[in-house]
N, C-alpha and C positions, 0 to 999 in steps of 0.2 A: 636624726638624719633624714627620716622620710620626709617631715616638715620643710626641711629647708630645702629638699630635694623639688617638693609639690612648688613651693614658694619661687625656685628656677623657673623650673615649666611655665607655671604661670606665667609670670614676666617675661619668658620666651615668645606665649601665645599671644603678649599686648601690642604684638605688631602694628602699625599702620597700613591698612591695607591705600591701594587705589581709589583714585575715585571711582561710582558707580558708573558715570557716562564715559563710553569710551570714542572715541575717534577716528577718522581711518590711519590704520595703517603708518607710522609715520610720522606725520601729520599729527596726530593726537599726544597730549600731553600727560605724562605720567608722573605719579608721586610715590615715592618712598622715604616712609621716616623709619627709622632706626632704635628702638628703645635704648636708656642709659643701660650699663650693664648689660647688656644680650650677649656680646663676645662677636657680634655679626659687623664685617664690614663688607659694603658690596662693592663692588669693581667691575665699570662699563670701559672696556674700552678694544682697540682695533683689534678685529680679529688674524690670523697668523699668515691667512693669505695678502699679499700684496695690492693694496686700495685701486679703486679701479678709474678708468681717466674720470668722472667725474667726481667727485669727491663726496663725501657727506659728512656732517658735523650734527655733533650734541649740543642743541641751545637748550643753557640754561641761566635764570640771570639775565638776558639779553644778552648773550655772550655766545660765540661760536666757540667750543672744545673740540678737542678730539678726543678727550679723556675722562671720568668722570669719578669719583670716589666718593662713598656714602660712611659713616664712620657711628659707633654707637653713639645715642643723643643729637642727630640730623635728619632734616629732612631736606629733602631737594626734591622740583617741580624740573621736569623736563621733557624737552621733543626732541627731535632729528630733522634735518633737513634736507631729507630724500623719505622717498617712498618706500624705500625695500633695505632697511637699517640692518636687517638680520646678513645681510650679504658685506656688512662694514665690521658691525660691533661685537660683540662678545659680552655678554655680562657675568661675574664670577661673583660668589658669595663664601664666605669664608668664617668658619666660626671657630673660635677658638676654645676648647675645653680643658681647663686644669684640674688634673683630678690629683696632684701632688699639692698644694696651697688646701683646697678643700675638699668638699665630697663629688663625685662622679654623677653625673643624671645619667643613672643607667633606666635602659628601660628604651621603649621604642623612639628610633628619632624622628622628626617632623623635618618637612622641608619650611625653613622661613626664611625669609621673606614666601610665603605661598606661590608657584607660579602665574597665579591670576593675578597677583601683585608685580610681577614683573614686565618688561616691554617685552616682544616677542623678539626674542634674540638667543640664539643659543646659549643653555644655561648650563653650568659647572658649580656644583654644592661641591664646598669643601669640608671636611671635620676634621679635626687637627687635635688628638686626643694626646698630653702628656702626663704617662705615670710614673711611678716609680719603679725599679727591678723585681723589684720584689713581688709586685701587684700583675695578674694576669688579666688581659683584657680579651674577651671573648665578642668576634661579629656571629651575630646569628642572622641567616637570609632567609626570609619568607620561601616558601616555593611559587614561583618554579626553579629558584635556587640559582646557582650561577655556573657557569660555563668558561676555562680559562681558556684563554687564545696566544696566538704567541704574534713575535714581531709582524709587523706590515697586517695582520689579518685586521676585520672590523666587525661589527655586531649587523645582524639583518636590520633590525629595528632605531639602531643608532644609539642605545642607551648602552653606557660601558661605565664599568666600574672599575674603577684601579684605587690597590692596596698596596700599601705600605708600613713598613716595620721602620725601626731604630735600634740600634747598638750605638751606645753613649751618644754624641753628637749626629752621627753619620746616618742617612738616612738608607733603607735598604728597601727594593721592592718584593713587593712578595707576587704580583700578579696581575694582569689586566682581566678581567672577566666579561662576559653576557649575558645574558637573561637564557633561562632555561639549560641547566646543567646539571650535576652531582652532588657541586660543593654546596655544605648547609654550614658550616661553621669554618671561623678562622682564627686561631687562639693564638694571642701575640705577649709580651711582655716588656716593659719601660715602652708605651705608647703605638698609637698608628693612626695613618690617617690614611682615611677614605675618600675620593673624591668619586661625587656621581656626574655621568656629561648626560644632559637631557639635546637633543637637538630642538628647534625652535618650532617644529611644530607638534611637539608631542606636548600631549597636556596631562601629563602622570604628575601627582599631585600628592602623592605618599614616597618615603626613601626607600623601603624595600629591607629592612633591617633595624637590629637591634642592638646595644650593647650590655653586655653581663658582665659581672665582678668573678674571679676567677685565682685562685691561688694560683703561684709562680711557675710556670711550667719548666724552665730551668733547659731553655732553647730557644733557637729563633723564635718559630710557627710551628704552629699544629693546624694541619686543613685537613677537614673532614670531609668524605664522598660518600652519599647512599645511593645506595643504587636499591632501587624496587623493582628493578625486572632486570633482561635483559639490556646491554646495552655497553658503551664503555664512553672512557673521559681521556682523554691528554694533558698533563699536568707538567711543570716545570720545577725548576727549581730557582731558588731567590736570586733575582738580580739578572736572569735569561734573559736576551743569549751573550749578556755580561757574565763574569765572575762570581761562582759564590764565595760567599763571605769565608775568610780564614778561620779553620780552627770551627767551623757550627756546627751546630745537628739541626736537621730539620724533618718532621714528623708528617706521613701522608697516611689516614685512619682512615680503613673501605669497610663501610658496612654491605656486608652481600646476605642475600636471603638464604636460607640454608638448602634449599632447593635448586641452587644456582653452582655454577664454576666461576671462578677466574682466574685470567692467568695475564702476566707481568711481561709487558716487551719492552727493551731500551732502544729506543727510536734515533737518537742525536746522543753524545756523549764526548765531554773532554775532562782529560784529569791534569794536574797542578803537579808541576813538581815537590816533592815532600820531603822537608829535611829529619821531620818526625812523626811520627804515626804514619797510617796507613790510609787513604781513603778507601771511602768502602757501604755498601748498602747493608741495611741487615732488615729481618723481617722476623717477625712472629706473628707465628704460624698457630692456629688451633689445633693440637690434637699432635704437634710437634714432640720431640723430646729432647731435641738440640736446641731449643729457643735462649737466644735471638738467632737464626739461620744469618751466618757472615759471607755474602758473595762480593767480589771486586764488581766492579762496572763492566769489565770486558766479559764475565763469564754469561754462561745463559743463566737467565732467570726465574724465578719458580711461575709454575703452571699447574691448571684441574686442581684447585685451590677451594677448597669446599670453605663457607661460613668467614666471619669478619679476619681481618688481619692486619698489619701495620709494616709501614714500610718506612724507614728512615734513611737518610744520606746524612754521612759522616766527612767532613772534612777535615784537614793535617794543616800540621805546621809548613806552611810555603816556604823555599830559598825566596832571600831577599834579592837576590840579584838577577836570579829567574825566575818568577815565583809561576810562570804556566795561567790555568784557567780552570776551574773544575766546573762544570753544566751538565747537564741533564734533563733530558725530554723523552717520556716515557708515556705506556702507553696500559691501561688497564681493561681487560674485555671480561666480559659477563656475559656469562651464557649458560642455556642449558645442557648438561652432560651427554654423553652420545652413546649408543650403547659398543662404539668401536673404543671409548676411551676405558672402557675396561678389559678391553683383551689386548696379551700383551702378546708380542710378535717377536723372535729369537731368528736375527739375522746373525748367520754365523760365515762371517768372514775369516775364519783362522789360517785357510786352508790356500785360503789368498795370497799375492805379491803385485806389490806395485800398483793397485787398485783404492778407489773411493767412491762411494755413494752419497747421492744429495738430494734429500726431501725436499721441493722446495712450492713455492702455490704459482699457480699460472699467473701470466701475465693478463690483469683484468681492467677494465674501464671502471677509476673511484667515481663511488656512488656518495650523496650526501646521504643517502639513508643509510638508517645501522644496518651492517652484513655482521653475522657473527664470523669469528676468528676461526682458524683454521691453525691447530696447533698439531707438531711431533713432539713428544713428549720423550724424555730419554730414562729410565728407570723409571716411569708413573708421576715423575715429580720438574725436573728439569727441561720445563717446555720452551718452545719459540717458533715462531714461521716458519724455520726451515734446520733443516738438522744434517750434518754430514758425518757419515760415517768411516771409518779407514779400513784397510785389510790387516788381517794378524790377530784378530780379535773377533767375540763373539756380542752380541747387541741385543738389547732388550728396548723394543720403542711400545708404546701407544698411539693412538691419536685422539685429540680433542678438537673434532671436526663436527659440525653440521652437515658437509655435504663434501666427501672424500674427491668430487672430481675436481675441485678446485685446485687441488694438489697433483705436483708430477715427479717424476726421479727422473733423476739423470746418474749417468755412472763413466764411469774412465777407467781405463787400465792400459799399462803400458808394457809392453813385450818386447825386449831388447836384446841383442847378439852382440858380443864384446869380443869374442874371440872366434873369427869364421873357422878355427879348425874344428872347435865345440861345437858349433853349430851347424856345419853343414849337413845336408838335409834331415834333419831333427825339423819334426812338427809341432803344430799347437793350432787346440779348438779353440776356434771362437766363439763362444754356446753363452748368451748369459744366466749364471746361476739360478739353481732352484727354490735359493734362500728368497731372493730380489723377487721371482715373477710367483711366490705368497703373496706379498704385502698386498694390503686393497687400495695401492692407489697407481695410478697408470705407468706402464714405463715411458719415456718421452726417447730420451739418447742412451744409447751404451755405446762408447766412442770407445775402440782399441787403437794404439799408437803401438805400431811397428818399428824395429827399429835396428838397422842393419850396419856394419862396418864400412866403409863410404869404398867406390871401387873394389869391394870384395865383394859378398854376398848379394842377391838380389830377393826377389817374393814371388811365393808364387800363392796365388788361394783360389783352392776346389771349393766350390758349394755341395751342399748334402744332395741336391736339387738343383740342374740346371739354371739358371738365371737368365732374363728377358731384360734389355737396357729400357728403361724408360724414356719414351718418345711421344711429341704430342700425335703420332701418327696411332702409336702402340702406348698407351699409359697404361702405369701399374694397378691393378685391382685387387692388391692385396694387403691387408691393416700391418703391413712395415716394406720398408724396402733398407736398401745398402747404399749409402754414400762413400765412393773410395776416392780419396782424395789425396793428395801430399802434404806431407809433412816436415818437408824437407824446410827450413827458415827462412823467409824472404821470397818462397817460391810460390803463388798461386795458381794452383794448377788443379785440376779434378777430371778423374776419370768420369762420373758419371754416376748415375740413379741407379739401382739393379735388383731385384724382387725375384722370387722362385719362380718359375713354372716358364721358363724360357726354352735357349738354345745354347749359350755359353756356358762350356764346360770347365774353360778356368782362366782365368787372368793372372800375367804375367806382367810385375813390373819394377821396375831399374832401381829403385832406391827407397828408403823411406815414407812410409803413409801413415794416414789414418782410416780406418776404417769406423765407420757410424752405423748403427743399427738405430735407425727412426721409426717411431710405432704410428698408426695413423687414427688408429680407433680401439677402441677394448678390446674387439675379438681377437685382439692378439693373443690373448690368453689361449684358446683358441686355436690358434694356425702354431703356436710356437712351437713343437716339435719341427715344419717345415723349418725354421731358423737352423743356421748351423753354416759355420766356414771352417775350412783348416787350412792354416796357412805352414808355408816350408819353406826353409834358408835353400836357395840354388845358388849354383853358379853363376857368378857378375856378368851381365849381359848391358850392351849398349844403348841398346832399344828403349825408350821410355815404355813403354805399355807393348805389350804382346797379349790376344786373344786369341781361346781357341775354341773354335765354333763349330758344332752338329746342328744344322738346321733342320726344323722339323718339317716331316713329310707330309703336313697340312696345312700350316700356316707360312704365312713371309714371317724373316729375320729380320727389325729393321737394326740397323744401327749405324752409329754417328760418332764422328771424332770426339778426343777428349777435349775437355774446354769449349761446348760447344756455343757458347752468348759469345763466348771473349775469344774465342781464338785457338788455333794450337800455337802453343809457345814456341818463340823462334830457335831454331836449328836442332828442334826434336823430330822423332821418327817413331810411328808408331802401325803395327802392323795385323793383320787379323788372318791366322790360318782356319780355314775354312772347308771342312771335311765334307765329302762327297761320296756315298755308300756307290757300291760297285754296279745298281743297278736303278741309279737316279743320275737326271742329269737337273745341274743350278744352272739358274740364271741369274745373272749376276745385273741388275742395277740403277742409274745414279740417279737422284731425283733432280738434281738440277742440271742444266748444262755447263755452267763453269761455279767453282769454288769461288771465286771471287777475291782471290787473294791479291795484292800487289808485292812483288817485291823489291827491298829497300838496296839489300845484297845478296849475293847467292843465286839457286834456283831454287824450287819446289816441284819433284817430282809423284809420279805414282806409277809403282812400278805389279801391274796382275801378272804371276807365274804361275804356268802350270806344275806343280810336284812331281809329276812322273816324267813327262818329255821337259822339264827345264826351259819350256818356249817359254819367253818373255816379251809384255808389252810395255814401251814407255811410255810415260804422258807427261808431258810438259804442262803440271795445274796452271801456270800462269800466262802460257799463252793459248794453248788447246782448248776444244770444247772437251768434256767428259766424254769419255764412249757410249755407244747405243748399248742399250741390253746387249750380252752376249751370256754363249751357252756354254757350260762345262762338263766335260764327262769326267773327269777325274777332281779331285783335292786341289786347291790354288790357293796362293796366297796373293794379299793386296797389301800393300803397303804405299805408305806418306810419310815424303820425307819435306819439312816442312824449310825454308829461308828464313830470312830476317824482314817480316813485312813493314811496308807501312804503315803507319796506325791508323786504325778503320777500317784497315781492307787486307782482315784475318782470312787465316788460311779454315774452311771446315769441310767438313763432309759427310755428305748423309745418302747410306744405300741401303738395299733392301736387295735378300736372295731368295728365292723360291725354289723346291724340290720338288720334279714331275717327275713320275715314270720314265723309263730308256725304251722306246719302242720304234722301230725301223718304218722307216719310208715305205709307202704303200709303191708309190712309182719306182724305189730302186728292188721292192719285195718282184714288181712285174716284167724286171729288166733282165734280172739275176735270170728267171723261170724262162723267161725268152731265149735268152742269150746261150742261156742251158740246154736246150730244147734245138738251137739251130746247130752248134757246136756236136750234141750226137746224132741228128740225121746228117751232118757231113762226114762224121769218123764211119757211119755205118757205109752211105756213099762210096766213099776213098774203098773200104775194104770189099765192099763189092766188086769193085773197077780192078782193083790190085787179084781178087780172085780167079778172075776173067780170064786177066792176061796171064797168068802164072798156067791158066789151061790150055790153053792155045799157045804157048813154047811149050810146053808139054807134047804136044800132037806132034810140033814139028821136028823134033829133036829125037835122036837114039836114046838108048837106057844108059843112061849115067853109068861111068867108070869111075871109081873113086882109087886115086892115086896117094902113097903117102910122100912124104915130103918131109924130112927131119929136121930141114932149116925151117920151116913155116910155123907158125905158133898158133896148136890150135885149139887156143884156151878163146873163151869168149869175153870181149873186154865188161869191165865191173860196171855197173851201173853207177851215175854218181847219186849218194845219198839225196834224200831229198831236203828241199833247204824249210825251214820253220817258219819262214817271211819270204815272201816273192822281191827278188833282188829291185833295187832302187833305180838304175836306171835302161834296165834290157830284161826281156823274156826267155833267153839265148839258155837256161838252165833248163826249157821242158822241150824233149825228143820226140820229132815227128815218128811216124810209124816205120820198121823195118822190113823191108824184103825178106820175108823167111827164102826166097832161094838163093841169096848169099852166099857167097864163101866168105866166111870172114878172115882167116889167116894172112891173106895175099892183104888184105887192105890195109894191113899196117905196117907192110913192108914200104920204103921209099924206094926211088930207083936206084941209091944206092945201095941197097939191099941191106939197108937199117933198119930195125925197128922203131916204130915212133911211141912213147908213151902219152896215152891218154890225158886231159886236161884232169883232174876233180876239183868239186867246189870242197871248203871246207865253211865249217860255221868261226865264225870268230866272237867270240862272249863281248859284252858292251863294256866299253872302259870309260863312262863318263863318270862325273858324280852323282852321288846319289846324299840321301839324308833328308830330315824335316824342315832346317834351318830356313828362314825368313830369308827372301836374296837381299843379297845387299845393296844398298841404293849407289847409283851410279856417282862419279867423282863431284863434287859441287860447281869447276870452276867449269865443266864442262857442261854445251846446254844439247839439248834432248834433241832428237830428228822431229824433220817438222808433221812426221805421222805415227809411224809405229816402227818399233826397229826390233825384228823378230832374229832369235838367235836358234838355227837347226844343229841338231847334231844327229849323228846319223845312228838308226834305233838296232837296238841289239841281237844282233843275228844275220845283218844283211853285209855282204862282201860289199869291199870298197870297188872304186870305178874301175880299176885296171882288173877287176878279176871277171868284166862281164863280157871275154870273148864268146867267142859262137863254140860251140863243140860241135866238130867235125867228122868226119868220116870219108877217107882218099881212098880212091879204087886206080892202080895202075892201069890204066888203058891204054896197050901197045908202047908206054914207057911215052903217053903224052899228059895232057892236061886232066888234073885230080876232081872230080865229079862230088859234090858237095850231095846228102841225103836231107842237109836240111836248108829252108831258104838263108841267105846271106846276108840279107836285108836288117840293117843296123834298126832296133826300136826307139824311138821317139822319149825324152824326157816325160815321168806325169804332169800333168797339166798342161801342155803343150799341142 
């Protein structure tokens, strides 16, 4: 057999080459003859793109073709009749090898016709090898071995090699390849052919492979991958991203170094409906004791995979009527062990409800170079890119990572109220567990979803630690902050950013959220005790969002509606109580002069109230400018109540409060001291003057006779208490000086010889409302004053208007007109 084997060859090698002189381009005439018996025929003809307006043709003969065939035992002389043929023609060469009839020329193949024997035209070697079932046929590729690609991709170099298999008549693929890859062998049985594409200006002059005799492997393919170092391969399955074959096995054998890992991802995957069997991968594994390991397609895949292994895909019996698609595109990485992939990590969710955690790699820019894999590993064995874990349960992961930051978690949980009688004010921390910020790789999200009986209940969430809104005026400098947002369906709405170490002490609002904890940087690790929320089931409130704010005694507050890019959403309200310690006064404000809103229906107002006197300011947002700074000595609140705008011309707002000290006017400190100061040298004055004269009627009068008198009363009248507030519109409650030489009996006698009883003031306690409540925005269909519309009530302890007569004092003189002690003189409204 080796004889007649040599005696092929030969006769393969008595090619006809070219002539020596060659020509340009073209223009020059080429010869190939064909030996009897070689199995070679050649085929020149159009290539698959569409011929372009000039045309060109193969003269051969004296004949214009467009097509040309070379056949064993021929030779043909021929040119083209253009200069640039390679842009028309195509030449293919096709040999045909029976290894069923007689023996096989195993052994390395040769390209013949040689490419210096060809015209320059892009070339296609076919080999078209048929055997029996029985006979195993093995490719062996040179290194640097081949590389498989999937649909639409191309080779850098242009050279591509595509294989193919047979089951009886039908021809199956096994794969397009490249130069420079994994695969060294491809083990086929009943035949395969190979086709090599050289393009036309590459002058590789060897096929790159070999073929071997091989007992029956009793499967499609066997494709083998080494791998010598790090590194990984993407591999398909027969017939991708068509249908694998019914009813196959097909065999992928990875040699790995034993100083290496790898670990198995399924990248692309469809399965076939099955009327029998199962489809399904299996694997044997070294050092196993379950071999062959049986995984479906959907499950994760093994990983941290020490030394060689084998990986098969099993196909089933298809329904004929639906028979589906089964593919597979998978993904093999190689790499060095880590020393995190052998410590294992025991996250224990048991304790948990309604909760999931999710390993997963950041979002990164693919690189053409090898990055090694980043694996979570699930018991030390069941690896993949990203891994999720549930609550109710306890977890055992690894990692098979080079470099852990490439990796991040994210987490959910959801916290629900079904019944507001259960739930009213019952709390819950929002803390993320101490299992989760173990692990060594970053936290990214931990989103809680709130979740409340719709018009019953509402929210309310304390921070452990005041919170600061994030503002480009005031941004946060702390590696996380708070996203609180809605959660309500269809609704896009967001409160806002919010980080520790602020001024708001809690946020209140109307219905279902989400709340997000976002990390910024590792130190979170770090600052995480500052982290912490508790939120409470309250009473249903109408209000979208309620804030309640202690501003600090050093810095401005700033902050800004919700929704602040897009808008507050139409015919919401939302209000900020804003606390003012007893001996600081805010200033209150706005950074722009108008909001800028239009509205479509409705108004948009904003309405600032004092909390203690109830005085209210309106402001019409959409025709008013915003108010100038003003000052507060007590607690206020502001509130927006937002229309139905235009689109474009949202309603927003952005202010800013500051706390200074309460300290008194230097000019009214010098008014008070003055005014104090003239006030007692006039009381001293009067009683000097009143001294005087009381001495001089002394001189001139006799010694007093003091007569009694039974009808006269001579009690002296009561002083009236003094009032706690200086009355609102008269002075008429404070008592000029008296005459000590008075009689006071007669003077409360009238001339009817009645007594008169004295006026008293009394206090009357304040009857308005009182409480914290946010006021309520004025009616919608009603529009605002065109400045400020201030509502007084009158403050607590001062008598109403009819109680500010004058208090009198009548002396009968000879039974005529009644002599007043104090002026009569009506006082002036304040401010007037």
């Amino acid at each position: 057999m080796a004889g007649q084997n040599c005696g092929v060859t030969t006769a393969l090698l008595g090619v006809l080459l070219l002539g020596a002189v060659r020509l340009p381009r073209g223009a020059e005439a080429s010869e190939i003859a064909l030996p009897h018996g070689s199995g070679i025929t050649v085929f020149i003809k159009p290539g698959t793109p569409p011929l372009p307006v000039k045309p060109c043709y193969i003269i051969s003969s004296k004949r214009y073709k467009t097509s040309l065939t070379i056949k064993p035992g021929e030779k043909e002389v021929f040119s083209f009749s253009c200069h640039n043929p390679e842009n028309h023609f195509v030449v293919e060469i096709q040999k045909n090898i029976d290894c069923m009839s007689g023996p096989c020329p195993f052994g390395e193949v040769q390209l013949q016709p040689s490419t210096s024997a060809l015209p320059t035209l892009n070339r296609t070697f076919i080999w078209d090898v048929k055997a029996h079932k029985s006979i195993g046929l093995e490719l062996q590729f040179a290194i640097p071995r081949l590389r498989q690609i999937g649909p639409g991709e191309s080779c850098p170099d242009g050279v591509t090699h595509s294989i193919s298999g047979r089951i009886d008549a039908t021809a199956v693929k096994i794969g397009t390849f490249c130069s420079n890859g994994t695969v060294s062998r491809i083990k086929m049985q009943e035949g395969v052919k190979m086709a090599l594409h050289l393009p036309w200006f590459h002058n590789r002059n060897v096929s790159g492979f070999s073929i071997a005799n091989r007992s029956s492997i009793k499967r499609l393919c066997i494709i083998e991958s080494v791998f010598e170092g790090e590194g990984s391969a993407t591999l398909m399955s027969a017939n991708y991203p068509d249908g694998f074959p019914e009813d196959e096995l097909m065999t992928w054998q990875f040699v790995i170094p034993a100083h290496l890992r790898a670990s198995v991802s399924f990248l692309h995957f469809n399965v076939s409906n099955c009327e029998k069997k199962e489809e399904r991968v299996e694997y044997y594994i070294p050092g196993s004791t379950t071999n062959p390991e049986v995984f479906r397609l959907q499950d994760k895949q093994p990983g941290n995979m020490a030394g060689n292994f084998n990986l098969s895909l099993q196909g089933c019996d298809q329904d004929a009527q639906n028979p589906g698609i089964l593919r597979l595109q998978f993904q093999v990485l190689v790499q060095h062990p880590q020393n995190e992939s052998n410590k294992i990590y025991l996250v224990d969710l048991s304790n948990e409800q309604a909760m999931s955690l999710t390993i997963e790699p950041r979002p990164i820019k693919l690189s053409r170079k090898f990055v090694p894999g980043c694996f979570v590993c699930l018991e030390s064995r069941t690896c993949s890119t990203n891994l999720t874990l549930t609550s109710g349960s306890k977890h055992k992961i690894s990692f098979l990572c080079d470099n852990l930051t490439r990796l991040w978690m994210n987490a959910e949980k959801t916290i629900s109220c079904t019944d507001h009688r259960y739930c009213h004010r019952r709390s819950h921390s929002l803390q993320v567990p101490g299992d989760i910020l173990q692990l060594p790789v970053q936290l990214h999200d931990f989103s809680w979803k709130l979740l409340v009986p719709k018009d019953r209940l509402s929210l309310a969430l304390v921070p452990t630690q005041k919170l600061q809104q994030h503002t480009q005026e005031k941004a946060c400098n702390t590696s996380f902050s708070y996203l609180v947002a809605s959660a309500v369906p269809g609704q896009d709405f967001y409160f806002g950013f919010f980080c520790p170490g602020g001024s708001i002490e809690q946020i209140q609002v109307k219905q279902n959220i989400s709340v997000t904890l976002r990390t910024f940087a590792p130190s979170f690790r770090q600052e995480a005790t500052r982290q912490g929320l508790t939120v409470s089931f309250i009473p249903f409130f109408k209000e979208e969002g309620v804030f309640t704010v202690t501003p600090d005694t050093k810095n401005k507050v700033y902050l800004r509606s919700p929704n602040w890019d897009r808008g507050l959403p139409s015919l919401t309200s939302v209000s900020w109580n804003i606390s003012v310690p007893s001996n600081q006064v805010a200033c209150l404000t706005f950074l722009k002069e108008r909001t800028g809103v239009v509205c479509q229906t409705g108004r948009a107002f904003m309405i600032i109230q004092e909390q203690r006197s109830k005085v209210e300011e309106i402001f019409s947002l959409e025709d008013e400018v915003l108010p100038k700074p003003s000052f507060h000595h007590h607690s206020f609140w502001v509130n927006i109540s937002n229309c139905s705008p235009v689109s474009g011309k949202q309603l927003d707002l952005f202010f800013w409060v500051l706390l200074t000290p309460r300290t008194m006017d230097l000019t009214v400190i010098i008014i008070v001291v003055v005014g104090g100061g003239a006030l007692l040298l006039f009381a001293l004055g009067l009683i000097i003057c009143f001294v005087k004269k009381n001495r001089k009627k002394k001189k001139n009068k006799g010694p007093p006779v003091g007569i009694y008198n039974g009808n006269i009363n001579t009690q002296m009248p009561m002083q009236p208490k003094k009032c706690q507030k200086g009355r609102k519109d008269s002075d008429s409650h404070v008592y000029a000086v008296i005459d000590d030489t008075m009689v006071y009996g007669h003077l409360l006698q009238d001339s009817n010889g009645s007594f008169l009883q004295p006026e008293v003031d009394t206090y009357r306690p304040f009857q308005g409302p009182t409480g914290d409540c946010p006021p309520p925005p004025p009616p919608i269909c009603s529009r605002a004053p065109t400045a400020k519309l201030t509502t007084d009530e009158p403050s607590p302890g001062f008598p109403a208007e009819s109680e500010t007569k004058l208090y009198t004092f009548s002396h009968p003189n000879n039974g005529s007109t009644d002599i007043p002690l104090l002026d009569t003189h009506e006082p002036e409204e304040p401010g007037e």
